[in-house]
C-alpha positions in Angstrom: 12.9 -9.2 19.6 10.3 -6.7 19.6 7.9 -8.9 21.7 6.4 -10.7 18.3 6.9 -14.3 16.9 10.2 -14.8 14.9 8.6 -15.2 11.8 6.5 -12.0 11.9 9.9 -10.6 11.9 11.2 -12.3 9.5 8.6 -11.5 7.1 8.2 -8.0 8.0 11.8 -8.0 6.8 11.2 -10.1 3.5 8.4 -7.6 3.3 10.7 -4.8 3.7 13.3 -6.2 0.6 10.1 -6.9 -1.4 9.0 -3.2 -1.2 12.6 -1.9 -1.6 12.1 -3.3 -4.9 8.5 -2.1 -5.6 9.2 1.4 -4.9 12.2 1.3 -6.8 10.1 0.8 -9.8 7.9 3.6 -9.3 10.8 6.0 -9.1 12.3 4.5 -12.1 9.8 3.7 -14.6 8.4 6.9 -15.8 11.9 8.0 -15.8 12.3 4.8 -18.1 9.6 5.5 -20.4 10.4 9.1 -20.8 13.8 8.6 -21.9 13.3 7.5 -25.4 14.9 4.1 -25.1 11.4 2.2 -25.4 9.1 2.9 -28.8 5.9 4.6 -27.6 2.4 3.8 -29.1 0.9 7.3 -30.6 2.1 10.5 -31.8 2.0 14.2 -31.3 -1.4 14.2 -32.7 -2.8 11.1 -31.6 -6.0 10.4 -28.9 -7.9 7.9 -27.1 -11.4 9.0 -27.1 -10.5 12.5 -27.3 -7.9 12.7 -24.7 -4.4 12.8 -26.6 -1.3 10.4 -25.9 1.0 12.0 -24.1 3.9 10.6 -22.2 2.7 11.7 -18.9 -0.6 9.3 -19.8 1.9 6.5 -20.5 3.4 6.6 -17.2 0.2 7.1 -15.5 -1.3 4.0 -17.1 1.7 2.0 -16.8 1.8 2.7 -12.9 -1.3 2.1 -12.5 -2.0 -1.0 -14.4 -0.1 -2.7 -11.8 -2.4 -1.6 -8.7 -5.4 -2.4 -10.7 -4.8 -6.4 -11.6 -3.0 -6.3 -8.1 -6.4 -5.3 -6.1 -8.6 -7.4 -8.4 -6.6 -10.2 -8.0 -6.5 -10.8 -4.3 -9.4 -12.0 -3.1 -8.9 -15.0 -5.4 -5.4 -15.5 -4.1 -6.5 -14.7 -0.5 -9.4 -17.0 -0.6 -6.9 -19.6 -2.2 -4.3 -19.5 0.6 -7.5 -20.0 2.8 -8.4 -23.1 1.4 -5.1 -24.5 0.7 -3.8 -23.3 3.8 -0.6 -23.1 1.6 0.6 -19.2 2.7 4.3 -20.3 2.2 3.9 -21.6 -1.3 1.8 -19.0 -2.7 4.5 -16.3 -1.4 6.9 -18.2 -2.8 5.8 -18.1 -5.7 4.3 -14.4 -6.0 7.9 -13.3 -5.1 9.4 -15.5 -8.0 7.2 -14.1 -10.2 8.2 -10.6 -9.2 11.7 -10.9 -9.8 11.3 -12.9 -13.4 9.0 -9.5 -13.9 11.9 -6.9 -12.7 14.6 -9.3 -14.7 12.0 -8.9 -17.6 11.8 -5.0 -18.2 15.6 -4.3 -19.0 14.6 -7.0 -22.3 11.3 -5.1 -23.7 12.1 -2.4 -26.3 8.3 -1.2 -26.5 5.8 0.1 -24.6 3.0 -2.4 -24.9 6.2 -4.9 -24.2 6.4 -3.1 -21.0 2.8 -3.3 -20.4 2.3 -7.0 -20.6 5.3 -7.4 -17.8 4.2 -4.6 -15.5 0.4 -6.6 -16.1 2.5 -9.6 -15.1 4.3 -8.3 -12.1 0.6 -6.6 -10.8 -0.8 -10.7 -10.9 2.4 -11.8 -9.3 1.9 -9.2 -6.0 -1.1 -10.0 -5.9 0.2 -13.7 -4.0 2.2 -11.8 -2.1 0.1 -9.1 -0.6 -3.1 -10.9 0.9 -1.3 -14.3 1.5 1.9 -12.4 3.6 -0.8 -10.7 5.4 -3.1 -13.4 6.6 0.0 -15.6 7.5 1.1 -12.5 10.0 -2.7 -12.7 11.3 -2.7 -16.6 11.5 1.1 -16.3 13.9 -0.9 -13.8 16.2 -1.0 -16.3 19.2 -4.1 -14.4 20.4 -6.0 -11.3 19.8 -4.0 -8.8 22.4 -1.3 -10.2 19.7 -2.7 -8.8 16.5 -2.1 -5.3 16.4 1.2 -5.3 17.6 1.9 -7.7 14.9 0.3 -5.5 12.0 2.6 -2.8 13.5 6.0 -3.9 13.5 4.8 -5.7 9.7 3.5 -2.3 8.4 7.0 -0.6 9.9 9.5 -2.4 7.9 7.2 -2.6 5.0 6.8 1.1 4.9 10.7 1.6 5.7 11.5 -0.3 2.8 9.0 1.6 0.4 10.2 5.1 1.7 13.8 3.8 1.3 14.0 2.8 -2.0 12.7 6.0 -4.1 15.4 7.7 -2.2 17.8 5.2 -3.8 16.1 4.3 -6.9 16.9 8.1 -8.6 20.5 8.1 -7.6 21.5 4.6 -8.9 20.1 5.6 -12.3 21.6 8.9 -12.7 25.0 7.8 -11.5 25.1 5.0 -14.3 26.3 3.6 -16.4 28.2 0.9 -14.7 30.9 -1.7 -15.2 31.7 -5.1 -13.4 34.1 -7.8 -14.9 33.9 -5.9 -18.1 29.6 -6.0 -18.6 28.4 -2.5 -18.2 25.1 -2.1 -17.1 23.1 1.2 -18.0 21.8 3.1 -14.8 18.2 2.0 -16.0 19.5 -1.8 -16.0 21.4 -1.8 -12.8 17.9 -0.4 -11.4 15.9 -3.2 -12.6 18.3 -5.3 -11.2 18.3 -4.0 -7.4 14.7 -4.8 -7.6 15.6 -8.6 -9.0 17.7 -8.8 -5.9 15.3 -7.5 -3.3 12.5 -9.9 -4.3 15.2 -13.2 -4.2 16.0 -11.8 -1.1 12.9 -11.8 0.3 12.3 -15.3 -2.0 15.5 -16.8 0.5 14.3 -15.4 3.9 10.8 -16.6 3.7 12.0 -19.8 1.7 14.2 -20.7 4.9 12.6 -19.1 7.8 9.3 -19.4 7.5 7.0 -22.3 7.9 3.0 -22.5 7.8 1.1 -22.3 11.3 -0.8 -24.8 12.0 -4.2 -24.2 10.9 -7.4 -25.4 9.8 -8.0 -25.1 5.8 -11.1 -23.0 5.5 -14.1 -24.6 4.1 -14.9 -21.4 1.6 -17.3 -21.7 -0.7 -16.6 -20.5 -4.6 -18.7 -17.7 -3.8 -15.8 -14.9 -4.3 -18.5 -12.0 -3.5 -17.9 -9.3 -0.5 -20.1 -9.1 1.9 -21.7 -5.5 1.6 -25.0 -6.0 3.8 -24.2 -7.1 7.8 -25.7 -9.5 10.3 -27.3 -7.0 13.0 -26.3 -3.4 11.3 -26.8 -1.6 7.7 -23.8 -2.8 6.3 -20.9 -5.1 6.9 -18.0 -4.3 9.0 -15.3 -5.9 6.9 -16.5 -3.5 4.2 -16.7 -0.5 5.6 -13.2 -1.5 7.2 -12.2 -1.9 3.4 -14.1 1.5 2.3 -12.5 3.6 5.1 -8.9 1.6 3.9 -9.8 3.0 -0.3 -11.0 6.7 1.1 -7.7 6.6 3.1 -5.2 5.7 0.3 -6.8 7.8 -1.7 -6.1 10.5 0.0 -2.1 9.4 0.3 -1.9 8.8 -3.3 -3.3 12.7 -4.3 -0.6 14.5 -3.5 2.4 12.6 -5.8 0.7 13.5 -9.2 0.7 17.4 -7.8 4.8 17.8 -7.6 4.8 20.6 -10.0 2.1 22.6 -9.0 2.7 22.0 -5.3 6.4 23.0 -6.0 5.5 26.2 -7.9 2.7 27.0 -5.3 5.4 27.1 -2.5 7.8 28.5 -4.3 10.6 25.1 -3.6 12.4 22.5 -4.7 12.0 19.0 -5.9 14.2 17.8 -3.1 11.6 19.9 -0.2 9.0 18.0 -2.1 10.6 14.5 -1.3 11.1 15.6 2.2 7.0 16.4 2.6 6.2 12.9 0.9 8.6 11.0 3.0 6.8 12.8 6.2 3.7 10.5 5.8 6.1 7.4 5.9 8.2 8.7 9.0 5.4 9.2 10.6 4.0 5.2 9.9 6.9 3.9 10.6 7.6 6.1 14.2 4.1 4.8 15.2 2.8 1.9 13.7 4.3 -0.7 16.1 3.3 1.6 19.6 -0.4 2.2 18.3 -0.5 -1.8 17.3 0.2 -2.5 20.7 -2.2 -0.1 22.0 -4.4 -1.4 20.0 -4.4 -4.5 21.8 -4.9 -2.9 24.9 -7.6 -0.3 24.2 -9.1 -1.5 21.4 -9.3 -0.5 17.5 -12.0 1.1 17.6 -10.9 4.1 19.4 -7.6 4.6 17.1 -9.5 3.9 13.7 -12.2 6.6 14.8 -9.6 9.2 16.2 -7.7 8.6 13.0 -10.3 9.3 10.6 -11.0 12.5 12.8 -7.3 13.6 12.3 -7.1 12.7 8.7 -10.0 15.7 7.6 -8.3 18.8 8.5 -4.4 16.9 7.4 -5.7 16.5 3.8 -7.5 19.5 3.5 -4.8 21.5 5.0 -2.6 20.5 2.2 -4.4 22.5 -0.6 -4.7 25.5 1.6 -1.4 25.7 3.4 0.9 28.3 2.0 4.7 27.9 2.7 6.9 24.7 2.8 7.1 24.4 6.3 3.2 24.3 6.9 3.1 21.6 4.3 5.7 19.3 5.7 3.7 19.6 9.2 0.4 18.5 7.5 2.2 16.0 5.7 3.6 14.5 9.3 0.0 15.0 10.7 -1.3 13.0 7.5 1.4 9.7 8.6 -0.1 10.3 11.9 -3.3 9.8 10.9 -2.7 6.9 8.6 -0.6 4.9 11.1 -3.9 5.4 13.9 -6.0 4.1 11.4 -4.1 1.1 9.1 -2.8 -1.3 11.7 -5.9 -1.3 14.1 -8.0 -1.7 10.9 -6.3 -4.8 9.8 -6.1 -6.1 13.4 -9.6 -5.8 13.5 -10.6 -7.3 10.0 -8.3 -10.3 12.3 -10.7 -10.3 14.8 -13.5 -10.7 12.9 -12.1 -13.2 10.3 -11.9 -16.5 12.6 -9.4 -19.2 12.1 -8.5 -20.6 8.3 -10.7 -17.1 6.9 -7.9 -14.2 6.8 -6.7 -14.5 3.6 -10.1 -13.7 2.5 -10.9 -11.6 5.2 -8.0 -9.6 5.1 -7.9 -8.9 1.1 -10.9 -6.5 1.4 -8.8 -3.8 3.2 -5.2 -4.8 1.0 -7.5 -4.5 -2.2 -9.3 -1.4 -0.8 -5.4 -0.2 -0.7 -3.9 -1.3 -3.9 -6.7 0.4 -5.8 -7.0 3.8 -4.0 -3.0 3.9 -4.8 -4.3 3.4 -8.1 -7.3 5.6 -8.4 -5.6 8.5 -6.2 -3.1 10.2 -8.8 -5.6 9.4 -11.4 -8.5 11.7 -9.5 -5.7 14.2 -8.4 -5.1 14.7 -12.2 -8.4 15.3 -13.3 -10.0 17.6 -10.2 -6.6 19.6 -10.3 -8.2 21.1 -13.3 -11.1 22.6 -11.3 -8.6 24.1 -8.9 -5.5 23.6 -6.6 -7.8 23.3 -3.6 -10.7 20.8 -5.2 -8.6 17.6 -5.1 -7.6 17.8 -1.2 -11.3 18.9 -0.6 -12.3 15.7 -2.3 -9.7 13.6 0.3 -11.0 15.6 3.0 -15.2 14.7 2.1 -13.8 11.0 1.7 -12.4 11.2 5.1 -16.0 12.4 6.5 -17.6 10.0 4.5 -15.1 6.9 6.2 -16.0 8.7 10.1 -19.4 8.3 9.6 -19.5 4.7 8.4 -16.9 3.7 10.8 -18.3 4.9 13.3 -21.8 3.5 12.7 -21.7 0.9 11.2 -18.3 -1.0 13.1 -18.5 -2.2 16.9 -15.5 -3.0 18.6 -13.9 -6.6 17.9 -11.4 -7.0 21.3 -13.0 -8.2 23.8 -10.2 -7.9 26.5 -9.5 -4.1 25.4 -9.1 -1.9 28.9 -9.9 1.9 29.2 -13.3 1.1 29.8 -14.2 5.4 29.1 -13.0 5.0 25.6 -15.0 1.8 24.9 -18.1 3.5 26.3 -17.4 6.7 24.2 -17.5 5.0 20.6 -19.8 2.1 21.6 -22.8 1.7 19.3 
């Protein structure tokens, strides 16, 4: 199937129940904090340094607590799968700890109760992320192998986190429900899909999947990223991760603008869903075709023409001035994401060596986790300077992640074809 190793497959599709569940909780829990059944720290009056307490900075610190622990987390998780060479286990035990976390929110009554699981759950995928994604580097059989295994990984992942928001809003609202007399509130029943996604996942990977054989890494306890290269200004893992932050960054802006963007183009919340999902249609129609051809041509050329695309698709979005020229930059945006993403990580694979991709490979999945996590956060506060400024600051990230890409990272396959494209972004 899909000309990739069984167990990629399978856990692209563990992957996929896993983020079913994530993204439900996204969708659900500000709509869970808003809705009075938790008591909320603070009062009409109250601040934090001068900024008052509201319940939109409840939700935004809630949300992103969980991206924060997750991306500081990983390298120690990644570098412990490499020298343990235990992927399974730690998996296995990231995803239990995710579904004791979802199980865990319809108990709290409180905020701060709330904030301790969501801490909790951030830890928890933070064994999951780094440790899923060195295992689908280590079952690459070669390097023409990599990319094409990063693509079909990233497509069911991203199919399962632009699935379940869809859901995640209508199984709350249609609550409450009743089986064999127990009635579950829509909240509950929402908590409890994502339970059931992550023990899927737990069951697929529990019975399908079984470690590679390979070397345990001798790692040091030096957890430190490399910033300064061999033979160049800085190292390429890095600016692979850097380009990976400026990037997610620039996917994460546009949630925190609904209202604005809605009232600015004069449409509905439902329009608005339709121009996020366009950056995740657009991943998942491409990510397993530009793996591939990133085994063939190299990464190199995709990352570079990427990060070329991804300037004028950000920026467009605080300029453009009718729904339909916003869903086409959104699409344009997914294009440029998927050229870049998959090739990155296959690349960061290249470089990593045998027993070393779990701590290879945690520098671009950190990099992610926190620009999903710094993203809304900068949206919020540049919005104030403008509708423009916060796209304009995606858009100078972009530049920023062309230069150093393109400067600072050589090409890493060394049986890539298309010779004219190799010569044209050679250092």
């Amino acid at each position: 199937m899909l000309g990739v190793d069984r167990r990629v497959i399978v856990l692209a599709v563990a992957r996929m129940a896993d983020s079913i569940a994530n993204s439900f909780l996204i969708i659900v829990l500000p709509l869970y904090i808003a809705s009075g059944e938790l008591t909320l720290p603070g009062h009409e009056s109250a601040a934090i340094f001068g900024v008052p307490i509201t319940v939109e900075l409840l939700i935004g610190v809630a949300l992103s607590l969980f991206g924060f622990l997750n991306s500081f987390a990983q390298p120690f998780t990644g570098r412990l799968s490499d020298r343990t060479g235990m992927r399974k286990a730690l998996i296995l035990f990231g995803l239990a700890v995710l579904a004791a976390t979802s199980l865990a929110y319809a108990l709290v009554d409180s905020y701060e109760a709330l904030l301790v699981v969501r801490a909790l759950q951030g830890l928890g995928g933070a064994f999951v992320i780094p440790t899923t994604i060195a295992l689908v580097n280590d079952l690459a059989r070669s390097d023409a192998e990599r990319g094409g295994n990063f693509g079909v990984f990233n497509t069911f992942r991203l199919i399962g986190f632009g699935f379940g928001p869809v859901v995640a809003g209508f199984v709350v609202t249609a609550g409450p429900y009743e089986f064999a007399g127990i009635v579950l509130s829509g909240f509950n029943a929402a908590f409890g899909v994502a339970v059931v996604g992550a023990a899927v996942s737990f069951l697929l990977v529990s019975v399908l999947i079984s470690d590679p054989d390979v070397t345990e890494a001798d790692a040091g306890e030096e957890l430190s990223i490399a910033v300064v290269g061999d033979d160049r200004l800085l190292d390429p893992v890095f600016v692979l991760g850097v380009a990976t932050l400026f990037m997610a960054i620039s996917i994460a802006l546009f949630a925190t603008l609904q209202e604005p963007i809605n009232d600015r183009l004069g449409q509905t919340s439902t329009m608005f869903g339709l121009q996020f999902a366009a950056v995740v249609v657009a991943n998942v129609a491409l990510q397993m075709p530009i793996g591939r051809a990133a085994d063939r041509i190299g990464r190199k050329p995709f990352i570079v023409s990427g990060l070329v695309l991804l300037v004028p698709a950000v920026l467009a979005q605080g300029l453009v001035t009718s729904t339909l020229t916003m869903l086409f930059a959104r699409f344009v945006h997914g294009v440029s994401v998927a050229m870049v993403f998959a090739p990155a990580l296959a690349a960061a694979g290249d470089i990593a060596g045998e027993g070393h991709s779990g701590t290879t490979l945690s520098v671009l999945t950190m990099a992610f986790g926190f620009g999903t996590a710094i993203g809304p956060l900068a949206a919020g506060v540049l919005f104030g300077y403008g509708f423009v400024v916060p796209f304009a600051f995606g858009a100078v990230l972009a530049v920023a992640a062309l230069v150093l890409v393109v400067t600072q990272v050589e090409e890493t396959l060394e049986t890539a074809t298309f010779d004219g494209w190799r010569r044209l972004f050679a250092n």
